[in-house]
N, CA, C, O and CB atoms as a CASP TS submission, in Angstrom:
PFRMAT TS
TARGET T0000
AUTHOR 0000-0000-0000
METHOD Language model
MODEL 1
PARENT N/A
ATOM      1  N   UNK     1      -4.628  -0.533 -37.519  1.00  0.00           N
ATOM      2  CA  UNK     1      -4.379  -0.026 -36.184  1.00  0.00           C
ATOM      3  C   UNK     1      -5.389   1.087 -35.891  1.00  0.00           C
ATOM      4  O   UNK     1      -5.587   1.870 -36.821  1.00  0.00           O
ATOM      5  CB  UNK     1      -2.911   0.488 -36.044  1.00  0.00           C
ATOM      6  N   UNK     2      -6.031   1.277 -34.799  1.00  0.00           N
ATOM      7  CA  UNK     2      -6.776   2.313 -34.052  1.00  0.00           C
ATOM      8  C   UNK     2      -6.242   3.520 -33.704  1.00  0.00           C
ATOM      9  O   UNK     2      -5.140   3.713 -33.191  1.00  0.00           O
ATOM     10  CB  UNK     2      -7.171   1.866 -32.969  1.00  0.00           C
ATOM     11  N   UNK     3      -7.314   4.561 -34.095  1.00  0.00           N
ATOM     12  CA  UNK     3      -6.125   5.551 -33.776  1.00  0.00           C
ATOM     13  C   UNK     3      -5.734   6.184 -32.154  1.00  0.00           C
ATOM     14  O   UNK     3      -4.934   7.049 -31.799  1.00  0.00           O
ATOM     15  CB  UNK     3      -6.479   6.822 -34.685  1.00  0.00           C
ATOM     16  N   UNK     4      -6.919   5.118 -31.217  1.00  0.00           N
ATOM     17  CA  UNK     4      -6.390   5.290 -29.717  1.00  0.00           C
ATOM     18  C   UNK     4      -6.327   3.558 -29.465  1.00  0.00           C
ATOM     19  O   UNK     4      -7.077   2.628 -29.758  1.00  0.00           O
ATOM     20  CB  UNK     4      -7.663   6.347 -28.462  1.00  0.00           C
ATOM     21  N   UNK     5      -4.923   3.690 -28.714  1.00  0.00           N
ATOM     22  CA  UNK     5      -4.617   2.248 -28.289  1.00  0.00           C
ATOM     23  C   UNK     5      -4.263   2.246 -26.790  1.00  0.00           C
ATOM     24  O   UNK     5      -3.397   3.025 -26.389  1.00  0.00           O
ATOM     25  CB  UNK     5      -3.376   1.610 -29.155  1.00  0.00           C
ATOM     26  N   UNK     6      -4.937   1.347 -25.880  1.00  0.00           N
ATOM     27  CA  UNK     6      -4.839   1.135 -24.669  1.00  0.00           C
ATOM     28  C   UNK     6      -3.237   0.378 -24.231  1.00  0.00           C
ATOM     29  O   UNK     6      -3.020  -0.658 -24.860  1.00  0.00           O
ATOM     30  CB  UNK     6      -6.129   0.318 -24.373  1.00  0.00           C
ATOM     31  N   UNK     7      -2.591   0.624 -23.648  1.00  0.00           N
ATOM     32  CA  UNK     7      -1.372  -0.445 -23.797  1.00  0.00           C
ATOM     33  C   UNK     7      -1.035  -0.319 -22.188  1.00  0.00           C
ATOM     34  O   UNK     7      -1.041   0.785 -21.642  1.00  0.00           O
ATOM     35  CB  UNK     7       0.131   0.051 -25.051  1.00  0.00           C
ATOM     36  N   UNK     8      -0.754  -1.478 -21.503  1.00  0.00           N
ATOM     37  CA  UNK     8      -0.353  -1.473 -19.700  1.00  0.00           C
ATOM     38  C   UNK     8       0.808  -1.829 -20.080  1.00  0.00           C
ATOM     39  O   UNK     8       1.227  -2.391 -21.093  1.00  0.00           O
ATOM     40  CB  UNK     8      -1.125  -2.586 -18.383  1.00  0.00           C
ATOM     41  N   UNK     9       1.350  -1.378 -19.011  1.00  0.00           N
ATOM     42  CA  UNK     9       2.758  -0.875 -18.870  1.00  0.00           C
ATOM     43  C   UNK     9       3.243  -0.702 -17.781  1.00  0.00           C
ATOM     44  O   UNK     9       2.411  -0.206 -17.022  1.00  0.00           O
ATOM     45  CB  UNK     9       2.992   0.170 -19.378  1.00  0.00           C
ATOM     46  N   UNK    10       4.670  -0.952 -17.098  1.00  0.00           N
ATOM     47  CA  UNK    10       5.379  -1.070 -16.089  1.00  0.00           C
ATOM     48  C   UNK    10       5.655   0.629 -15.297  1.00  0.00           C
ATOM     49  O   UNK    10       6.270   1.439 -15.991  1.00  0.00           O
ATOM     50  CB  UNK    10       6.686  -1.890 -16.665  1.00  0.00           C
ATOM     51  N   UNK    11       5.410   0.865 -14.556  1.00  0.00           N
ATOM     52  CA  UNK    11       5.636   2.393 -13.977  1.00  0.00           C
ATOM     53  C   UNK    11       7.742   2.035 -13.780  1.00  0.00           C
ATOM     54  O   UNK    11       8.290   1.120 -13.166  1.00  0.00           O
ATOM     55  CB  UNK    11       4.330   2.768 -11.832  1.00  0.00           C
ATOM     56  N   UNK    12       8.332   3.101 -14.523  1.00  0.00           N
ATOM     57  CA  UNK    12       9.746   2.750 -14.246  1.00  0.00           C
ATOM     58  C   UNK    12       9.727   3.172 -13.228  1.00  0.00           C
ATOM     59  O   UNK    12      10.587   2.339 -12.944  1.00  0.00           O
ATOM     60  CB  UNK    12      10.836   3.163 -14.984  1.00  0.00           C
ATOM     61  N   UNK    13       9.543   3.831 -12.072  1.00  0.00           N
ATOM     62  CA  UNK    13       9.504   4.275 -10.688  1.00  0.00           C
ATOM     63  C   UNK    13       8.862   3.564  -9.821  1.00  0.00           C
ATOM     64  O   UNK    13       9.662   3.555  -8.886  1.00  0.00           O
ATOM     65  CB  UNK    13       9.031   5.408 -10.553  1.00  0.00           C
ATOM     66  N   UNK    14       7.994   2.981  -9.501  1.00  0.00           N
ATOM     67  CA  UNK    14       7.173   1.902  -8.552  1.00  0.00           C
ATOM     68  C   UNK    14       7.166   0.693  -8.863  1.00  0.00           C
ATOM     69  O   UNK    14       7.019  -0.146  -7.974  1.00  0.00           O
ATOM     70  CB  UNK    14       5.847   2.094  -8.419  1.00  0.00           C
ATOM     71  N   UNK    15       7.361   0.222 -10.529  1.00  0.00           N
ATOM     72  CA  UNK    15       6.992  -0.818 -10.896  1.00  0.00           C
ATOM     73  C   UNK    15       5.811  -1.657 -11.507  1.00  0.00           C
ATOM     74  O   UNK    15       5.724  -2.650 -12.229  1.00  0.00           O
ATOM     75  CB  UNK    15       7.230  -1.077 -10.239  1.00  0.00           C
ATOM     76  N   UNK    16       4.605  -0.465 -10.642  1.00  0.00           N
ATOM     77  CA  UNK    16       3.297  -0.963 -11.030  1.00  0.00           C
ATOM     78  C   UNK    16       2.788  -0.950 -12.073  1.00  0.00           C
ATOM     79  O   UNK    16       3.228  -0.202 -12.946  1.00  0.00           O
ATOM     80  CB  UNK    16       2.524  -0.573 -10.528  1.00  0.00           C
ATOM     81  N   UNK    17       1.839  -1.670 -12.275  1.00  0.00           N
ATOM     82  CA  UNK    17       1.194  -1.854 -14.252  1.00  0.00           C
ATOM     83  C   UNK    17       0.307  -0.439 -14.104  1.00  0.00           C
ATOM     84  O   UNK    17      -0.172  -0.003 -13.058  1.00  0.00           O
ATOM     85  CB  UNK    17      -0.307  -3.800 -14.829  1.00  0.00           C
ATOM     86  N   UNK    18       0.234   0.077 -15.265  1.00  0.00           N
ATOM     87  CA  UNK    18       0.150   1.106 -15.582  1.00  0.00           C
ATOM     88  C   UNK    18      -0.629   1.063 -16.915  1.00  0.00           C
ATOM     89  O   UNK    18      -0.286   0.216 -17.741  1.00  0.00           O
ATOM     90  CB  UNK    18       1.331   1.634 -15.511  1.00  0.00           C
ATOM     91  N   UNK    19      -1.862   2.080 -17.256  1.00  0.00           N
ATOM     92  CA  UNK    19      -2.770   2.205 -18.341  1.00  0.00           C
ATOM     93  C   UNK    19      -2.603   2.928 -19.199  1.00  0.00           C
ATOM     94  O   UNK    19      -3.639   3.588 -19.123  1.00  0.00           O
ATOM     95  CB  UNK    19      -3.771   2.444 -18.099  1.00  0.00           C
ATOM     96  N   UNK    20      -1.960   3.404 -20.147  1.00  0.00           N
ATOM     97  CA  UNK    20      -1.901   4.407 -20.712  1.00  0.00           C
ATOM     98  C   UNK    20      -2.549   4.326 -22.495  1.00  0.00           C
ATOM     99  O   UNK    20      -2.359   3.381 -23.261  1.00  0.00           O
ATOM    100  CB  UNK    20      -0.448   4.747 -20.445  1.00  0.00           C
ATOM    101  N   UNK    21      -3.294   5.550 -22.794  1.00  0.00           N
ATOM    102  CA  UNK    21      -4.499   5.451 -23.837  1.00  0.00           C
ATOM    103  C   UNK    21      -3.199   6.402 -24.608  1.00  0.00           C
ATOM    104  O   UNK    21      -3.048   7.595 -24.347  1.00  0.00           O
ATOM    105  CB  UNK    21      -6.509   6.212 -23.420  1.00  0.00           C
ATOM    106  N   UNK    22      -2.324   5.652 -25.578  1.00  0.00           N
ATOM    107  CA  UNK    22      -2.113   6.353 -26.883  1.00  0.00           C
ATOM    108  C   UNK    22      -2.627   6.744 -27.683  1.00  0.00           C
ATOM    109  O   UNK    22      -3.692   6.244 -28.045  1.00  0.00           O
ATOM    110  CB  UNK    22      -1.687   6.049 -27.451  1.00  0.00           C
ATOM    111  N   UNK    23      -2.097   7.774 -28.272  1.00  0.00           N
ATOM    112  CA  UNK    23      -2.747   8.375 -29.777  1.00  0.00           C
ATOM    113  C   UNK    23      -2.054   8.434 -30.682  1.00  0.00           C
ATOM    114  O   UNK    23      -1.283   9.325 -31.039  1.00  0.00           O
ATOM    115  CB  UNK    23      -3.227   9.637 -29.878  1.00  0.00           C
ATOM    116  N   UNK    24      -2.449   6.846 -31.387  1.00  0.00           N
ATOM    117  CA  UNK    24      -1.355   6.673 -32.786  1.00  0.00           C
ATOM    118  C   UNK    24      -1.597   7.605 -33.491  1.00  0.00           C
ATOM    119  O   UNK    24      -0.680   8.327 -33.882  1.00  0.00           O
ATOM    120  CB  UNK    24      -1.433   5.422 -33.769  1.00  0.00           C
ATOM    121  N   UNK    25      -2.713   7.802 -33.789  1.00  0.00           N
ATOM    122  CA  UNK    25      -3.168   8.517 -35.705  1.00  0.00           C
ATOM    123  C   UNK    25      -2.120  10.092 -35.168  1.00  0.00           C
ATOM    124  O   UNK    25      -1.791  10.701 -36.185  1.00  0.00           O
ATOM    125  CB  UNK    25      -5.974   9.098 -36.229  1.00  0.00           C
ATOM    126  N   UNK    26      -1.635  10.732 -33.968  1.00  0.00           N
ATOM    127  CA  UNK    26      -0.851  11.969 -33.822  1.00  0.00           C
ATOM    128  C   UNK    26       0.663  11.370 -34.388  1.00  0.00           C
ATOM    129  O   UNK    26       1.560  12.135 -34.741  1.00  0.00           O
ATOM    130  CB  UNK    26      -0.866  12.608 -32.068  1.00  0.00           C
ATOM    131  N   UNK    27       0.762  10.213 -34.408  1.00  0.00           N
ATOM    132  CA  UNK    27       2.232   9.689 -34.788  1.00  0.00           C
ATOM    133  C   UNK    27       3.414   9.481 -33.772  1.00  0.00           C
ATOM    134  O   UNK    27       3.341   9.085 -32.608  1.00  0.00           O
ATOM    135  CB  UNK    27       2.785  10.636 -35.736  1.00  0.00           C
ATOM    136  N   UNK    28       4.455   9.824 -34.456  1.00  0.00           N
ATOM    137  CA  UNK    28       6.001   9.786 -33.493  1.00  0.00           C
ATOM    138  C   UNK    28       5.577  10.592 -32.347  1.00  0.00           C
ATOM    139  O   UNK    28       4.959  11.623 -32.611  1.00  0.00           O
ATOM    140  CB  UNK    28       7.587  10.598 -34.282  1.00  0.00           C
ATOM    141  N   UNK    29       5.829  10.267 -30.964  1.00  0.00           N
ATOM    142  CA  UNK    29       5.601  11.477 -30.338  1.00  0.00           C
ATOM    143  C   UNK    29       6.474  10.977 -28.936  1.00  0.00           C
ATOM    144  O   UNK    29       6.799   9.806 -28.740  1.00  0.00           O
ATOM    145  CB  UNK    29       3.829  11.930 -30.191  1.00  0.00           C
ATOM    146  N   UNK    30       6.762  12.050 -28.063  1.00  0.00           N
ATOM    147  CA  UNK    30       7.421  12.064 -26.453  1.00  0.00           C
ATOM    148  C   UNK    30       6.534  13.197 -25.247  1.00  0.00           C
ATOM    149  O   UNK    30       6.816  14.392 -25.162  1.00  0.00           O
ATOM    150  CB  UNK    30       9.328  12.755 -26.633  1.00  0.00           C
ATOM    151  N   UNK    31       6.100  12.923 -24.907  1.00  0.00           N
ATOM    152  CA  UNK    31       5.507  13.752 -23.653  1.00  0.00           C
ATOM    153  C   UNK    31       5.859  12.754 -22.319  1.00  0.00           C
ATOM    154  O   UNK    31       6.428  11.672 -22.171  1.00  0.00           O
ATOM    155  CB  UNK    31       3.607  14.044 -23.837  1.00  0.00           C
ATOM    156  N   UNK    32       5.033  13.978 -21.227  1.00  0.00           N
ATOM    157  CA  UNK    32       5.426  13.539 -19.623  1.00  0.00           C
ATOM    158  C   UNK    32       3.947  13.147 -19.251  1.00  0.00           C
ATOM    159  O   UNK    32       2.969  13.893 -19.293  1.00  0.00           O
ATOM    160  CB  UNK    32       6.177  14.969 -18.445  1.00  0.00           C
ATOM    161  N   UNK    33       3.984  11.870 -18.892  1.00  0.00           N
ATOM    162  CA  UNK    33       2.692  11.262 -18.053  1.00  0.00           C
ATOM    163  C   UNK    33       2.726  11.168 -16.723  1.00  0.00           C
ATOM    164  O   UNK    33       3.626  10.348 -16.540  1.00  0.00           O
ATOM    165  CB  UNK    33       2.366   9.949 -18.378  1.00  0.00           C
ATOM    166  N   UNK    34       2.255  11.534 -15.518  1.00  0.00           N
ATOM    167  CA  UNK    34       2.310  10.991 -14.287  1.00  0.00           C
ATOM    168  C   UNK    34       1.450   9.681 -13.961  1.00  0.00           C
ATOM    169  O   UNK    34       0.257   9.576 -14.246  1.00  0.00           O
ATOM    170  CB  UNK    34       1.969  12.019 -13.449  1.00  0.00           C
ATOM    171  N   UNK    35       2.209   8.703 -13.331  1.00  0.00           N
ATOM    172  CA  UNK    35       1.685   7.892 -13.317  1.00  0.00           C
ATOM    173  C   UNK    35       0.641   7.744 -12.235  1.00  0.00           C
ATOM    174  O   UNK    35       0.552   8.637 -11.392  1.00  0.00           O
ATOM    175  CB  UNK    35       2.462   7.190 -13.445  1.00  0.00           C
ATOM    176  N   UNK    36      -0.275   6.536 -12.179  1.00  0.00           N
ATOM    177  CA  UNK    36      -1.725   6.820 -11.744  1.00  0.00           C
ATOM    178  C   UNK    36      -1.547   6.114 -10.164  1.00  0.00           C
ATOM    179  O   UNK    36      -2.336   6.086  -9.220  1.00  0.00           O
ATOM    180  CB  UNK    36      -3.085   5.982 -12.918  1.00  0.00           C
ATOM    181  N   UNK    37      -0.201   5.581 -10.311  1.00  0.00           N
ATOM    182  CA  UNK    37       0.128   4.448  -8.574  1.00  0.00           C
ATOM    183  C   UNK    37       0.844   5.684  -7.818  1.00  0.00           C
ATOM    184  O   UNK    37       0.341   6.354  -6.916  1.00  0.00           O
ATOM    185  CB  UNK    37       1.678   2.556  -8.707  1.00  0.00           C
ATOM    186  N   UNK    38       1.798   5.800  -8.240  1.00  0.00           N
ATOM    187  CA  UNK    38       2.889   6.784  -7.164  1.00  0.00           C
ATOM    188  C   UNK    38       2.898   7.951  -7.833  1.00  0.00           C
ATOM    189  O   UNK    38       3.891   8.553  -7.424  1.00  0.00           O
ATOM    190  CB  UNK    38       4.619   6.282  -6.928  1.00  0.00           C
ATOM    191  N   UNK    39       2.246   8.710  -8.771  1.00  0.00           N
ATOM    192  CA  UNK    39       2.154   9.875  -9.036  1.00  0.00           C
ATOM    193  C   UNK    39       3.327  10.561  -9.708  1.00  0.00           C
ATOM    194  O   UNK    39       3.210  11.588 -10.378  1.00  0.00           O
ATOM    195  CB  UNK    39       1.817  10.384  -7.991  1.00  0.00           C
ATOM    196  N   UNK    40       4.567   9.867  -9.463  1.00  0.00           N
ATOM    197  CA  UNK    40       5.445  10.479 -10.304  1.00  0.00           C
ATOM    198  C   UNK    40       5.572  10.802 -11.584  1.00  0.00           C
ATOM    199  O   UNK    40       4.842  10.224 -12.390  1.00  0.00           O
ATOM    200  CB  UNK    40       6.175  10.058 -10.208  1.00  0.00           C
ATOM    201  N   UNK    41       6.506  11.773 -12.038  1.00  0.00           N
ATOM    202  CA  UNK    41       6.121  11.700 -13.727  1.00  0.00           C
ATOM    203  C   UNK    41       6.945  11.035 -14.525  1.00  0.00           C
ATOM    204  O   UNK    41       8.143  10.971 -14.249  1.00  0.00           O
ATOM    205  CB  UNK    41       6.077  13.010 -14.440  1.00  0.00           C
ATOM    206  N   UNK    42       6.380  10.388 -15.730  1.00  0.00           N
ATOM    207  CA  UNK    42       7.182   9.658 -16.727  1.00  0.00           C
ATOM    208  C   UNK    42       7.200   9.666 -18.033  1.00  0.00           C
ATOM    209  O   UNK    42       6.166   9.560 -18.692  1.00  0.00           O
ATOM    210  CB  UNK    42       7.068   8.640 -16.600  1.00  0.00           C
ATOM    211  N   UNK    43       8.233   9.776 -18.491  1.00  0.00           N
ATOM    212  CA  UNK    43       8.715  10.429 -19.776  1.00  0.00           C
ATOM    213  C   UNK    43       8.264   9.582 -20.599  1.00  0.00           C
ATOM    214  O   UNK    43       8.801   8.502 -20.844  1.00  0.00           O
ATOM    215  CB  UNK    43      10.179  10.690 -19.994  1.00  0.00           C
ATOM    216  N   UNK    44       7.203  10.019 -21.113  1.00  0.00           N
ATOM    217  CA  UNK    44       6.900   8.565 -22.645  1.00  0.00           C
ATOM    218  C   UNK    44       7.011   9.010 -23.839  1.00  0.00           C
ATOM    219  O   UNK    44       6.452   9.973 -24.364  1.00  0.00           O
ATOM    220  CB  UNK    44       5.258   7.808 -22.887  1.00  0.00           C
ATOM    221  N   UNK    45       8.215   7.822 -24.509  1.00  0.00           N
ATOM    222  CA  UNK    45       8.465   8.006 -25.901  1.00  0.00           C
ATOM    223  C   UNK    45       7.442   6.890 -27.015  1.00  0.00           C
ATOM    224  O   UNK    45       7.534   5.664 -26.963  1.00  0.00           O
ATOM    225  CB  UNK    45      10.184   7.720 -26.036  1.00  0.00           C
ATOM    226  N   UNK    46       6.670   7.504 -27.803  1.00  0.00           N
ATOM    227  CA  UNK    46       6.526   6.457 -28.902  1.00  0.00           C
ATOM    228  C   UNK    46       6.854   6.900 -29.981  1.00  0.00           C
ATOM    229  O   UNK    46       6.991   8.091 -30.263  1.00  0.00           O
ATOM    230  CB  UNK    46       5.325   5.924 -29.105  1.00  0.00           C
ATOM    231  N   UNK    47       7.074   5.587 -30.970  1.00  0.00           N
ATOM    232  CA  UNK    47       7.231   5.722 -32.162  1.00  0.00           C
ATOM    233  C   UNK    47       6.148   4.771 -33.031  1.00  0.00           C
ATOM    234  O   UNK    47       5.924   3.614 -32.675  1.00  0.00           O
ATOM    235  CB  UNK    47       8.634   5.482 -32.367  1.00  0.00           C
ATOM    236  N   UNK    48       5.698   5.189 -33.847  1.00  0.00           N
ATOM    237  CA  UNK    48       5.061   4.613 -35.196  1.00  0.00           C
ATOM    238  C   UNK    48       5.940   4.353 -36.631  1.00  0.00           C
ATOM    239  O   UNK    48       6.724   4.894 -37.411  1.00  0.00           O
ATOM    240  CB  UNK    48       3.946   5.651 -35.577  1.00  0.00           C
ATOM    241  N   UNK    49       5.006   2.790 -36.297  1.00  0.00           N
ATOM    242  CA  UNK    49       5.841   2.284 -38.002  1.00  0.00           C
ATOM    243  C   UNK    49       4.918   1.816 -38.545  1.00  0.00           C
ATOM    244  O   UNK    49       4.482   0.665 -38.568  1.00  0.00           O
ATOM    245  CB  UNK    49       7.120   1.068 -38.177  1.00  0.00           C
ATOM    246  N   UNK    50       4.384   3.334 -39.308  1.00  0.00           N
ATOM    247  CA  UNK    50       3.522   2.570 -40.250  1.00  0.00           C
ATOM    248  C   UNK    50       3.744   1.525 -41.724  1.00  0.00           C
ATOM    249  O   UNK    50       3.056   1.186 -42.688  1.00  0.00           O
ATOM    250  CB  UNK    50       2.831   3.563 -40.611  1.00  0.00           C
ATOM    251  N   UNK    51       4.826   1.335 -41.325  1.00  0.00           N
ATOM    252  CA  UNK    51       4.505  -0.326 -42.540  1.00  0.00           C
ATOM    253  C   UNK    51       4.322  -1.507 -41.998  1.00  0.00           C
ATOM    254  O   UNK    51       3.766  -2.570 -42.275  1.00  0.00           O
ATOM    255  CB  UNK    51       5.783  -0.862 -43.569  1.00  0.00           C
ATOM    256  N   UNK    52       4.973  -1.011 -41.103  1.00  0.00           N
ATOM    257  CA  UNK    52       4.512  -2.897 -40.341  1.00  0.00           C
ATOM    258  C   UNK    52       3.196  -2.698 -39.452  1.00  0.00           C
ATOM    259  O   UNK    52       2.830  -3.532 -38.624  1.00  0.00           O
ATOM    260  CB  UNK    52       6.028  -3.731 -38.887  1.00  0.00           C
ATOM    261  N   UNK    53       2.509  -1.470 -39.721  1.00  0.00           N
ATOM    262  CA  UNK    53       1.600  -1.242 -38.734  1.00  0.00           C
ATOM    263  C   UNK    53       1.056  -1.570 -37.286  1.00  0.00           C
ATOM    264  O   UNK    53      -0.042  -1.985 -36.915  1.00  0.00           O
ATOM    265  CB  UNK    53       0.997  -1.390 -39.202  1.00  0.00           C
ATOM    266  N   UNK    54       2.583  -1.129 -36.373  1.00  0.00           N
ATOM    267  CA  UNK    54       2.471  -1.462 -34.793  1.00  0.00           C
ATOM    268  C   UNK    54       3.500  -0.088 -34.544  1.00  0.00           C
ATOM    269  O   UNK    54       3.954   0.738 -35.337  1.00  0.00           O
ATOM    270  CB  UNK    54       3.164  -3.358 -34.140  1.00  0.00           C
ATOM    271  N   UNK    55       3.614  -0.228 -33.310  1.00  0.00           N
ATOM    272  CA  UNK    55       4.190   0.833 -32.429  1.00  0.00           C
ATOM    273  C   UNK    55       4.793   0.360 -31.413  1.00  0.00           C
ATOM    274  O   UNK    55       4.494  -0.661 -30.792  1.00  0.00           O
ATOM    275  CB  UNK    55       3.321   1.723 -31.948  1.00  0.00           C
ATOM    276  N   UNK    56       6.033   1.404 -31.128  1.00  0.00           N
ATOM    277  CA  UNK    56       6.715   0.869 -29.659  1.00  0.00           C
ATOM    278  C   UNK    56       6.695   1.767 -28.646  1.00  0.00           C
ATOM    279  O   UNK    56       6.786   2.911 -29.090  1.00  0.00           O
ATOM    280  CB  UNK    56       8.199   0.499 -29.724  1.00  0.00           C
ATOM    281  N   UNK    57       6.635   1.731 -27.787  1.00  0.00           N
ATOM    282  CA  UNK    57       6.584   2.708 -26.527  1.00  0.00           C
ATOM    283  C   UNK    57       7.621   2.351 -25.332  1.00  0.00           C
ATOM    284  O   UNK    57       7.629   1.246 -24.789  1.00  0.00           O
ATOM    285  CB  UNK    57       5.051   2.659 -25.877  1.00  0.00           C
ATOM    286  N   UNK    58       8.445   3.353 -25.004  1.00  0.00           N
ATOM    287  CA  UNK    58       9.133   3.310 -24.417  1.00  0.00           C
ATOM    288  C   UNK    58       9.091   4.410 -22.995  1.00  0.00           C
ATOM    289  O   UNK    58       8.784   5.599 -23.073  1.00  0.00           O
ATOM    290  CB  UNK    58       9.957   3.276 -25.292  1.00  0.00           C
ATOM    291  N   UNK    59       9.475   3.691 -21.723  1.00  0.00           N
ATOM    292  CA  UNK    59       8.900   4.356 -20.196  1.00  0.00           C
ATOM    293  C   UNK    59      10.158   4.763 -19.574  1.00  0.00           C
ATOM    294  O   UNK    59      10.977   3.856 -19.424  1.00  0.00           O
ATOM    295  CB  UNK    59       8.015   3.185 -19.041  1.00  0.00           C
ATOM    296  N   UNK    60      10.569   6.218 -19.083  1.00  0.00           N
ATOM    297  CA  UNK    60      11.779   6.830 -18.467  1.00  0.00           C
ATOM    298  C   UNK    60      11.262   7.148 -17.505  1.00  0.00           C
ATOM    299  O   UNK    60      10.045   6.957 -17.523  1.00  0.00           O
ATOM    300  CB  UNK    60      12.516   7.870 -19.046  1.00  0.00           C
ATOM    301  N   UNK    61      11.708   7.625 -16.508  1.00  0.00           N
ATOM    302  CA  UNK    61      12.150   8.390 -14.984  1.00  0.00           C
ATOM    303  C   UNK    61      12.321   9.791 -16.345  1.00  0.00           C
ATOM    304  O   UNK    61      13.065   9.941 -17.314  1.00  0.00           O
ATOM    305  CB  UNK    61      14.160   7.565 -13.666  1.00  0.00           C
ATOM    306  N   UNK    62      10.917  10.788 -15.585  1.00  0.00           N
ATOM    307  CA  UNK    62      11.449  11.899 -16.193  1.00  0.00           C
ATOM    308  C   UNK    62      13.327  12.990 -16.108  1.00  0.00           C
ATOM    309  O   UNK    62      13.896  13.618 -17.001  1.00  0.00           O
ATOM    310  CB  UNK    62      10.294  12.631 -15.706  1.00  0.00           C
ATOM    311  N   UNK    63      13.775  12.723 -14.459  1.00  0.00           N
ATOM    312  CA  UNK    63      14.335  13.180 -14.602  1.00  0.00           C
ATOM    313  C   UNK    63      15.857  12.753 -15.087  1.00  0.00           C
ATOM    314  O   UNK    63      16.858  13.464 -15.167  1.00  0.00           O
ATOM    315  CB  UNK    63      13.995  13.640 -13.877  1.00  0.00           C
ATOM    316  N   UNK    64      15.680  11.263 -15.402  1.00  0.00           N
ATOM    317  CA  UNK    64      16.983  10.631 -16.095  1.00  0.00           C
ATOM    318  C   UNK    64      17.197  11.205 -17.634  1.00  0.00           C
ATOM    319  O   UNK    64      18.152  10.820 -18.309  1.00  0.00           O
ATOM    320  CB  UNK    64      16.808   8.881 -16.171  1.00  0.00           C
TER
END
């Protein structure tokens, strides 16, 4: 795995596909992205598993 991964993704607020450049090699992580269609912000969770070497990412409505 790379330690920056490109992954598109659904905006949970507009819907629209969405680009976002992870940074595996930082690991487990949660920050706030605004998205690049409707500007709102969105809560992104990932996690790393490095044995099976992939990752999941998960997209919130910051303020839910």
């Amino acid at each position: 795995m790379q330690a920056l991964e490109e992954a598109t993704l659904a905006c949970p607020h507009c819907g629209e596909a969405i680009v976002l450049l992870l940074d595996i090699a930082s690991g487990t992580q949660a920050y706030i992205e605004d998205c690049q269609v409707c500007c709102q912000p969105i809560h992104v969770s990932l996690w790393i598993d490095p044995q099976a070497d992939e990752y999941h990412v998960d997209l919130r409505r910051e303020q839910d």
